[in-house]
N, C-alpha and C positions, 0 to 999 in steps of 0.2 A: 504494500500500500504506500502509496503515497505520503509524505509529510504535509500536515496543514501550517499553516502560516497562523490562522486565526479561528474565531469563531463562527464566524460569517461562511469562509473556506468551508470549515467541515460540515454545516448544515446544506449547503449549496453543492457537497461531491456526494451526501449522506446513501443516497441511491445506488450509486458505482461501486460503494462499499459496504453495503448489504450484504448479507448470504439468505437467499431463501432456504437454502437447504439445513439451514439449523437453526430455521424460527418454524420449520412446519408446527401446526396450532397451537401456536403464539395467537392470539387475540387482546391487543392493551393499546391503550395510549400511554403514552411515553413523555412525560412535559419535564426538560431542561429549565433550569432557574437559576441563571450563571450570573453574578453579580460583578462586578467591577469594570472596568477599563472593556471594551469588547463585548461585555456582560449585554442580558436581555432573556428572553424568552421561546423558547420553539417547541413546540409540543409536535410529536411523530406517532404516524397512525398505522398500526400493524395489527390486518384483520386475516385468520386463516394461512398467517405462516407469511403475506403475503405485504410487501411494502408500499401503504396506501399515500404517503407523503407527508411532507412537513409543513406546518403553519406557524408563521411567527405567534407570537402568544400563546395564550396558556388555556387551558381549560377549567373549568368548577370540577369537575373531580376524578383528573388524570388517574389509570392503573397507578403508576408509579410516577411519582417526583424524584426527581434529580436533582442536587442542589450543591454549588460550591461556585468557586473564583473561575472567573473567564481564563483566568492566563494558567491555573494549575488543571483546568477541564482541555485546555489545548497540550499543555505537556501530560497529562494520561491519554489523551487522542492518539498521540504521536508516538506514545509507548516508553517514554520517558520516568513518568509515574504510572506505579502501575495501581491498579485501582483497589484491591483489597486494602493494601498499607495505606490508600489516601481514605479508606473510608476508617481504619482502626486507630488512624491521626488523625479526625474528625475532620480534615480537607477535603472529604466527601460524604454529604449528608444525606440520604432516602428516608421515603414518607413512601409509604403502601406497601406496593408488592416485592417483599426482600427477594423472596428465589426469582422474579424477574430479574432482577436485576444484575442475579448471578451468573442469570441465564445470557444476559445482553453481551457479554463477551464473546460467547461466541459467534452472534449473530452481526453486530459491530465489533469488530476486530481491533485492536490496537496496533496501531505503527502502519 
């Protein structure tokens, strides 16, 4: 995969690096809530395994939240941090579905 530059970058390539074949019945919305510098909001729609797309904002009540720093969500994007240690150093915060979100590795891939 490619490296992202930003946060913008990786919602805008989020399709090209998808894997259908390791979200089959996956069914969730997915809402990013990345604060700082870059920071903002994107909520991603995966029905049936299948990648329905990304909308800036957020929704009333995503599967899963996603929550941390724009600049440390671009260095776990890039494979740099990696995402258990940012979430057990509280650099990565979830609200809902935990084993979603364990699961999201390997459907969004790092690096």
């Amino acid at each position: 995969m490619a490296r992202i530059a930003n946060t913008a970058e990786y919602f805008d390539t989020l399709a090209d690096r998808f894997l259908a074949d390791q979200a089959k019945g996956v069914n969730a919305t997915i809402q990013y809530t990345l604060s700082g510098d870059g920071g903002g909001e994107w909520t991603i729609t995966i029905a049936d395994g299948g990648f329905k797309g990304v909308q800036t904002g957020g929704v009333e009540k995503p599967t899963l939240n996603v929550m941390m720093d724009a600049a440390k969500f671009v260095e776990m994007a890039n494979g740099d941090l990696d995402g258990r240690k940012a979430f057990l150093t509280r650099k990565l915060k979830v609200k809902g579905n935990i084993a979603l979100a364990q699961k999201m590795q390997k459907f969004f891939p790092q690096g």
